[in-house]
Every structure is written in C-alpha cells, then in structure tokens.
C-alpha positions as CSV (number, residue, x, y, z in Angstrom):
1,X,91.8,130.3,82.6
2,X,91.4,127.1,84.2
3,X,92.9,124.2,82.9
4,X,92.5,121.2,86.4
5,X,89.5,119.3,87.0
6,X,89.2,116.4,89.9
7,X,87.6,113.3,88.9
8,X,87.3,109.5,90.8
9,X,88.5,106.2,89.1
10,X,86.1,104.3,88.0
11,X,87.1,101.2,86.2
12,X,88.5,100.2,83.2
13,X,86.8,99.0,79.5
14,X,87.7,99.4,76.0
15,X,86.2,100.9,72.8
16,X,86.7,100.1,69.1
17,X,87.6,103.5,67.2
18,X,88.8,103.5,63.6
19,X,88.7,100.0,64.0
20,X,91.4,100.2,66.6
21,X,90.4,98.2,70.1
22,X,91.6,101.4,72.7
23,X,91.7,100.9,76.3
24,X,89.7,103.3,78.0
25,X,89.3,104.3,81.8
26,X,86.5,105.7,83.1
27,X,86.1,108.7,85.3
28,X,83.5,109.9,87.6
29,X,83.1,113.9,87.9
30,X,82.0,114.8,91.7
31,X,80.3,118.0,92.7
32,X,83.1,120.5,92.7
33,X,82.0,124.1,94.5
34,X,83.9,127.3,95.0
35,X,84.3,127.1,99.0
36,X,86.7,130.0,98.6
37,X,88.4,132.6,96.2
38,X,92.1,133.4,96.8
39,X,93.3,136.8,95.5
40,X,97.1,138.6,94.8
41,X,96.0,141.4,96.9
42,X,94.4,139.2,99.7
43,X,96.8,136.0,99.5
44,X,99.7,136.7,97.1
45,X,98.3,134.6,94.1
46,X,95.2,133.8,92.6
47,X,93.7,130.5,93.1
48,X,89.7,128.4,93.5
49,X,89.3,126.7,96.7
50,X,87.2,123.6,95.9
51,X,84.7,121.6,98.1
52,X,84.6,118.0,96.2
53,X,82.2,115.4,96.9
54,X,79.8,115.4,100.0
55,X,80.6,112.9,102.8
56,X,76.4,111.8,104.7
57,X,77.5,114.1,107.6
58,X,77.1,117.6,108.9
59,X,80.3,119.4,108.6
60,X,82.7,119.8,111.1
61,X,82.2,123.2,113.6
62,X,85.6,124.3,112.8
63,X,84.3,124.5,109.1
64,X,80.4,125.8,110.0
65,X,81.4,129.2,108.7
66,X,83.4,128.6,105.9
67,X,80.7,126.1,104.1
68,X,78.2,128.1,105.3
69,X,79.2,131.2,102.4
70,X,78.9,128.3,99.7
71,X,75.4,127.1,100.9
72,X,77.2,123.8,101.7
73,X,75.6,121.7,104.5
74,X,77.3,118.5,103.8
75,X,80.9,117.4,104.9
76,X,83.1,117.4,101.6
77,X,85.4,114.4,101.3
78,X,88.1,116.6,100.1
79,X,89.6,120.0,99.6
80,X,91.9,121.2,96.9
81,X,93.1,124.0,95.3
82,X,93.5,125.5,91.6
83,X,96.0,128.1,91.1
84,X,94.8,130.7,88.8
85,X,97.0,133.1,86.2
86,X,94.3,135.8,87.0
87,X,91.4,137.3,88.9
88,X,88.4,133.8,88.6
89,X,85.2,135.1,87.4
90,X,83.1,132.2,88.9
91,X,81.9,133.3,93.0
92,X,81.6,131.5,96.1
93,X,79.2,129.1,96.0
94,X,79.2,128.0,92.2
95,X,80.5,124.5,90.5
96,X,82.6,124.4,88.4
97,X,82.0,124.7,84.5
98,X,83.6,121.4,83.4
99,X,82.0,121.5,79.9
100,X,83.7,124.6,79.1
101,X,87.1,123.3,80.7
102,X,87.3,119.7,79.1
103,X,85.9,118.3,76.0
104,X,86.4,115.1,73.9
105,X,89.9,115.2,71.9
106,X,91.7,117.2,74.3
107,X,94.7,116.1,75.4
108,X,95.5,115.6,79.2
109,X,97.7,114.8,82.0
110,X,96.6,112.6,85.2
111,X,97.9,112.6,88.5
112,X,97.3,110.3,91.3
113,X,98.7,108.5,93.6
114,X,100.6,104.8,92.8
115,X,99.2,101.7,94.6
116,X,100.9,101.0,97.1
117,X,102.8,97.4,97.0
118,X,104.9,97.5,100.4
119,X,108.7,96.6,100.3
120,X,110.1,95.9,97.0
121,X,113.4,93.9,95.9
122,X,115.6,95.7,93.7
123,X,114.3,93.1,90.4
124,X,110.3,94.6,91.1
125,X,111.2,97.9,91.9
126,X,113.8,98.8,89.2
127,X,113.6,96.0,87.0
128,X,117.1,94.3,87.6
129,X,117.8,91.0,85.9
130,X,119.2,89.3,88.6
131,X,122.2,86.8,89.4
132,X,123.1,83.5,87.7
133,X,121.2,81.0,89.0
134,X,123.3,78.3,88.6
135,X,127.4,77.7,88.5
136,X,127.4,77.3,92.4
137,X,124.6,80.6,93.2
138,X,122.1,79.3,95.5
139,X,120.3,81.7,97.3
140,X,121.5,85.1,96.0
141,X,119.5,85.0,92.0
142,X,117.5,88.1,93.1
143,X,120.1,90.2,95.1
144,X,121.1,93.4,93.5
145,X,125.1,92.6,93.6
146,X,128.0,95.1,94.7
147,X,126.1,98.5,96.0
148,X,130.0,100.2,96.3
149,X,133.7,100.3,95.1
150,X,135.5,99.5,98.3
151,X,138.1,101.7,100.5
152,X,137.6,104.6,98.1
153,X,135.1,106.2,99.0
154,X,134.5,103.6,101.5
155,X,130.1,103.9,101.2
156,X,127.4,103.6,99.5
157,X,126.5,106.9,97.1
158,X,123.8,108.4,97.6
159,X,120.8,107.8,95.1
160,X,122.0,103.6,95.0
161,X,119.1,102.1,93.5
162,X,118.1,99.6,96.6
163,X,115.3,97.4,98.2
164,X,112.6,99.9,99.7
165,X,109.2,101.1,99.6
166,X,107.3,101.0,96.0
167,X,104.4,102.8,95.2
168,X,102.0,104.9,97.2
169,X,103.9,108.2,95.9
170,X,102.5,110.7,93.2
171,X,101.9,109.6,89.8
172,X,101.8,111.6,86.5
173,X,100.5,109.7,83.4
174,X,100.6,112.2,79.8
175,X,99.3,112.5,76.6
176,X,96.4,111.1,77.2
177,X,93.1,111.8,75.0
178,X,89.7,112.6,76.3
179,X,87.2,110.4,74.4
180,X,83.9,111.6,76.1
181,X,82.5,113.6,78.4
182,X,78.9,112.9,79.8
183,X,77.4,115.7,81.7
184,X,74.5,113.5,82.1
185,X,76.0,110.5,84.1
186,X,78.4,112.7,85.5
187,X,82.0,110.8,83.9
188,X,84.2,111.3,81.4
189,X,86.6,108.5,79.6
190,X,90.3,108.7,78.6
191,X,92.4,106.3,76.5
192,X,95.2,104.4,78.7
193,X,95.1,103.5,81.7
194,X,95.6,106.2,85.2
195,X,97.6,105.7,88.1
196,X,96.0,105.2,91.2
197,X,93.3,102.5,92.6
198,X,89.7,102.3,92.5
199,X,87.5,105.4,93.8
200,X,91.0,108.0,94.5
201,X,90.9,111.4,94.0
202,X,92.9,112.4,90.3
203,X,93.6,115.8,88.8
204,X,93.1,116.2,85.3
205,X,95.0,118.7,83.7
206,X,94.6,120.0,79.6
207,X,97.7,120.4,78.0
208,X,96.1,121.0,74.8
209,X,92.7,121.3,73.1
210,X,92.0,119.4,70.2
211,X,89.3,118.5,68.1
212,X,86.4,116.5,68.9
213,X,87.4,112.5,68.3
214,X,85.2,109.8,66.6
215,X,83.3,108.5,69.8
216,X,83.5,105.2,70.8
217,X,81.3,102.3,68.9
218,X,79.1,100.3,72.0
C-alpha cells in the first residue's frame, strides 16, 4: 500500500472552519511517474522509483534509456523513491494515484528540509536565556556560560549544546490534517504550517485515514 506522496510549498493562508480561524498551507502536487519498479527478487526490497516534475530540457544521455521506458522526454527536477511492503501494481510509465492515496481528513506527516539561518548563538539555536546584563557584565549577556567542570574530566562532553550551524537539516512536522485536495488545480492544503521554504520538495506521509472534514468557508 502506498502511504508517501511529494508535493512543493506553496504559500501560506488561512480558513474559518467551525468558526475556528486555522492556518492552512498550501501544497502543489507535481507530475509523479513510475520511472522504475524495484523488486525483492531483483533488488532485495520493493520500492516505486519516481520521476517528479519536468525541468524545459531534454534529459541527460546518461538517463536517455531509463526515461525512455516511462515515455518521458523531459528532464525531471527530482528523483525519489517509495519503499513498498509488497509487489506495486501500478507499471512503468504510470502517475501516481494520489486520489486514492490522500483525501481530506487524513492525518499526515511532512518532511522537509529547515531553512537555513547560518551560524547561530547558543540563545537562537537552543533557546538559552542568557547572562545578567548588569552587576558589572558588559559584553558576555548572550554567551552560553561554563561549557565543562574543570580538571575532571578536563573537556568538554560530547553533545554540549554550542554555537553552530542551525537549520538546513531534515525536518518532520506531525499530526497534521489534510483539508482539501484539488485534483483540478493540482494542490492540496493542510492545517499548520511545513518546514521548509518556498517551492522545496516535501514528502507527505498518512499516518491515519480519517473522515472527510468540513471544507474551508472562502
């Protein structure tokens, strides 16, 4: 059964349901075709190769012949990969069903990448409070303090919570409900809000079906 779909951010808006004001993101659902079909016997597992998107180009020659079986012609932006409990009954060269893999009031799980915001103090990226800033302190309010406990052990333990790099790493938001899914406009919306910037790459996966929600009042 599959259970992943790949959509795009879109942007953000919000909807008014039970008299409720929700945030909602919206999603954009790109072409996704079977470029291949991995099988135990063949591979070791079972798994849908998927072409997503179409970049204006011819593809690549090193990928000529492996398009060429889906009756793609176009360069895909990306390539990702569904692994698969059994034997897929959908063939090379077919797109995905998303209306029988996603429908409003399921419940779902998003993963994307952070944004990326460089090098981070210790108060942004784990939320310290900081020193006093008064009593004789002047330039040390947003150091993060002792990092170690002298002689013994003599360093720093591993796993210190330090200055470094924030964001730009993989991102899992839960629970989140589809509200709608339009086949025609090609997007789907979900209350909350997604990791990830504008126009990236995000794998929805349902956790759990549910029943259809009240849609959202223009």
């Amino acid at each position: 059964m599959i259970t992943e779909i790949y959509t795009i951010k879109s942007h953000m808006t919000q909807a008014f349901i039970d008299g409720k004001r929700v945030p909602v993101t919206i999603l954009k659902l790109p072409t996704q075709v079977v470029s291949q079909i991995k099988t135990v016997d063949k591979d070791g597992y079972y798994s849908l190769q998927l072409s997503i998107d179409q970049k204006n180009k011819s593809p690549q020659k090193s990928l000529l012949t492996h398009l060429k079986k889906a009756k793609l012609t176009k360069q895909p932006k990306w390539f990702r990969e569904i692994r698969l409990d059994q034997e897929p009954q959908l063939k090379v060269g077919e797109s995905l069903p998303i209306d029988k893999i996603i429908a409003p009031g399921d419940t779902v799980s998003v993963t994307g990448i952070s944004i990326g915001k460089g090098f981070a103090g210790v108060m942004k990226r784990f939320g310290f409070a900081g020193g006093p800033k008064t009593h004789g302190q002047s330039d040390r309010s947003r150091a993060p303090g002792s990092i170690g406990r002298g002689t013994t052990p003599g360093r720093v333990l591993p796993g210190k919570k330090m200055p470094g790099h924030l964001g730009a790493s993989t991102a899992v938001t839960k629970n989140l409900t589809v509200l709608a899914v339009d086949l025609d406009k090609n997007q789907l919306s979900v209350s909350g809000p997604v990791p990830g910037a504008k126009k990236q790459l995000l794998k929805l996966t349902v956790t759990r079906k549910g029943k259809d929600t009240n849609q959202p009042k223009e």
